[in-house]
Steps between C-alpha positions, in 0.01 A plus 500: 500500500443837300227586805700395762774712361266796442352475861841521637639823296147610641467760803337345799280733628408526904665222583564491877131578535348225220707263757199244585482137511326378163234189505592415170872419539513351841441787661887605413552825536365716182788758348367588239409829610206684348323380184131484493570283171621194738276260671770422750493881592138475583472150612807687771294831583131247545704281740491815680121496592556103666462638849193667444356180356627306758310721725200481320499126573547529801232736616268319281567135663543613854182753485303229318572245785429783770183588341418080504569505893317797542179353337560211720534646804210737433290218478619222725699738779339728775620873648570485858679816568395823558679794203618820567506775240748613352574871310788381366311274266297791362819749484684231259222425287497847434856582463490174187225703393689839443768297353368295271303791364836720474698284317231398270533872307900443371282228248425706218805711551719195451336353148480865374894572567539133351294590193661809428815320534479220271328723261794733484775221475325300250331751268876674493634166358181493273542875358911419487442241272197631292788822427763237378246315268391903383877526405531193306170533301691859364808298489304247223299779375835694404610201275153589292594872438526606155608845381522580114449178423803391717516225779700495788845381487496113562767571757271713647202225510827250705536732724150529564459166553763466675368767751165350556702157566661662798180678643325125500815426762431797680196325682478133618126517494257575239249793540218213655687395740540848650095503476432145644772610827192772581220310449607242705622727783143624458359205503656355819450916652139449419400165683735576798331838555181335452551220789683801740178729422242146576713398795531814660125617459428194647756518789362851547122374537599217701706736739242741535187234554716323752604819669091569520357165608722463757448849635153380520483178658367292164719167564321345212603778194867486688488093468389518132770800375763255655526202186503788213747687709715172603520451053537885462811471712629222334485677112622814652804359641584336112444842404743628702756262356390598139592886601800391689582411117408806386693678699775325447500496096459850483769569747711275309429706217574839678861372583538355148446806304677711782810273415523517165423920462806453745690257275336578167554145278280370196502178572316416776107386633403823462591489098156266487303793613666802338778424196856653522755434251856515502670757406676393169162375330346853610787735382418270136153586505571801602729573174309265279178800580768759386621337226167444381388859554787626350455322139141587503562888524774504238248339285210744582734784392603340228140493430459898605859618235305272201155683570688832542653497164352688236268345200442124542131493592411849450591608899512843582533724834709535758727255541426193774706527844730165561422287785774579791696176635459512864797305610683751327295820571242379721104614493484833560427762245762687653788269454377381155501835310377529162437089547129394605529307843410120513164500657424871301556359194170348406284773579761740358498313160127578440563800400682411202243249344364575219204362279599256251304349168485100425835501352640655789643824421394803725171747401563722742837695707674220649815274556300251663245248338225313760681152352880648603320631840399197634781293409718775705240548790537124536849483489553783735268376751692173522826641513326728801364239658876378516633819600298477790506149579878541564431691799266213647803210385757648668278497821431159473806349391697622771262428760448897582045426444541221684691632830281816520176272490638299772640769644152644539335183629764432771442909616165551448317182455650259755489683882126467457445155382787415737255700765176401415571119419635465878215710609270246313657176630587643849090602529410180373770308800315706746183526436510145439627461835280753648165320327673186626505612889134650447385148418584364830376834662217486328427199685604545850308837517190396369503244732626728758199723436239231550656377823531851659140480637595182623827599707319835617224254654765268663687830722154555583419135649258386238642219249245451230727193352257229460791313669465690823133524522421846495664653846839507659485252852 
């Protein structure tokens, strides 16, 4: 009930183009729009790839039965008519020839723009999340801080915990599952480019040889070329289905992420790629960071007055600069004053170390002993790290890093995957076509070829058909 109810308060992504009948309910229309986390989405967008199959069966029976009766009647039947040559059989097998070899280049256009597109998506979720597990391990190590032998206030640690509570709802899925989404695009990118690389170098051969035996005559090379290129056919026309499916998930995907930069919601398919939280959990975060930074610098200066007084453990020198609250002041020198800036402040405080003896009281000019030093550069490194981490939370929690990265992929990534993925599986309709024509060419021109002499010696009234005996009556 609770998923039923979460799916419905969910926004459903390209839905009037996700309308396909799906195998595995009936073949009922799927609305469920886009959501590569369904199998009823893809079971919808495969269905998609039937007539190609279909096809595929097809040529394969009704070429297998041809090539049957052709082996019969070449060795049970006799040729009684004269042929008559033909250019147009020698112009076509040509024209399948430019073709095929023209839209085999879009290939490694295609899987490059798909590479560089998953890559971008998925390794944006990846370094998204990787940030938000950076803030929470200084979240938890803020709880650890000591200054002057002093803890954090145990409201403090609540509202730490509290914070690092609502960053685990930020994101549905853990930092693997981001990882596993790429490797098994990869994966499946790998062994499809691998069969459209094998099937088209072999198309390409078998094209070209064809082309050339029949050109010169050899019947025999033609006949044999025929059974690889009849099973050639039939892969390449699955393979066409398999990129129809391509085409179609990533266009799905185009329209999704063009939707929601248009209708910006966190909720959604999308969330499983690339989290978004709502805005009330990331305005708490958000405050929880200040909160935290906040307490931290009052007790680092707290720290800075107690070194800066006068005879405790033999400190002399010029006095040590307070850390500047940048939610009050911000970072800048300029509009800190006489207050060292946030991300200054480490660097600025060596200065004022001094060297201390066993017991801990200073040797040399000083305010500053190494022990005080690095319990302050620690401290003000986390409550940096916060500072800046605020910057990053507000982008996230109100969707702003998640719009601009699809933003970016609907602009610059999609026209040429869009281009190059119908470039792919519009080559591979023709040129499977094209190889598909030059089969049968194949045929009736090298047979053409051998019976020119033939037909030439017929207008001439000689008939060397062993049928005729030799000379025309």
């Amino acid at each position: 009930m609770e998923e039923t109810k979460q799916e419905n308060n969910s926004m459903i992504l390209a839905a009037n183009q996700t309308e396909r009948p799906d195998p595995m309910d009936n073949f009922r229309i799927y609305t469920g729009g886009w959501n590569i986390t369904n199998m009823h989405y893809f079971a919808s967008v495969a269905f998609t790839a039937i007539p190609f199959g279909v096809m595929a069966v097809i040529w394969f029976v009704v070429v297998g039965i041809f090539l049957l009766c052709a082996c019969f009647c070449c060795c049970f039947c006799h040729r009684k008519k004269p042929y008559g040559y033909s250019q147009y059989v020698y112009a076509f097998s040509l024209v399948c020839l430019i073709l095929f070899s023209i839209t085999a280049i879009g290939e490694k256009r295609f899987v490059d723009s798909v590479e560089r597109f998953t890559d971008y998506l998925v390794n944006k979720g990846i370094s998204i999340y990787d940030s938000l597990i950076r803030i929470q391990n200084i979240l938890i190590s803020a709880k650890n801080i000591v200054l002057n032998q002093k803890n954090v206030p145990d409201d403090l640690k609540q509202e730490v915990d509290n914070a690092n509570n609502r960053i685990d709802s930020i994101g549905t899925l853990p930092r693997v599952k981001a990882q596993d989404i790429t490797n098994e695009i990869n994966k499946l990118l790998k062994h499809v480019n691998t069969a459209l690389v094998v099937l088209a170098s072999i198309m390409l051969l078998l094209a070209f040889l064809g082309f050339l035996f029949s050109i010169l005559g050899m019947k025999n090379c033609v006949y044999i070329l025929v059974v690889p290129g009849w099973i050639i056919i039939t892969l390449t026309f699955i393979l066409c289905g398999l990129f129809l499916v391509f085409h179609n998930i990533m266009s799905d995907t185009c329209v999704a992420m063009n939707e929601w930069v248009q209708n910006p919601k966190a909720n959604s398919a999308l969330s499983d790629l690339i989290p978004c939280a709502e805005k009330e959990a990331g305005l708490r975060i958000k405050e929880a960071g200040k909160t935290v930074t906040t307490t931290i610098n009052d007790m680092l200066n707290q720290r800075v007055t107690y070194a800066n007084t006068d005879n405790l453990y033999n400190q002399s020198g010029p006095l040590v600069p307070l850390v500047c609250d940048p939610y009050n002041y911000g970072d800048s020198q300029q509009s800190c004053g006489d207050q060292v800036p946030l991300p200054n402040a480490e660097e600025e405080w060596k200065k004022y170390v001094c060297q201390a003896s066993g017991s801990g009281n200073c040797m040399t000019a000083g305010r500053l002993t190494p022990e005080m030093y690095d319990e302050m550069s620690s401290a003000v490194n986390i409550s940096d790290g916060l500072y800046e981490s605020s910057h990053f939370i507000a982008t996230v929690v109100d969707c702003t890093m998640v719009e601009d990265t699809f933003r970016n992929i609907t602009q610059n990534h999609c026209p040429k995957l869009k281009k190059y993925s119908a470039w792919v599986y519009g080559g591979l309709v023709i040129a499977t076509i094209s190889v598909m024509f030059s089969l049968l060419f194949w045929l009736l021109y090298a047979r053409e070829r051998q019976h020119r002499k033939y037909t030439k010696n017929v207008n001439k009234g000689f008939d060397q058909s062993p049928l005729a005996g030799g000379k025309k009556p």
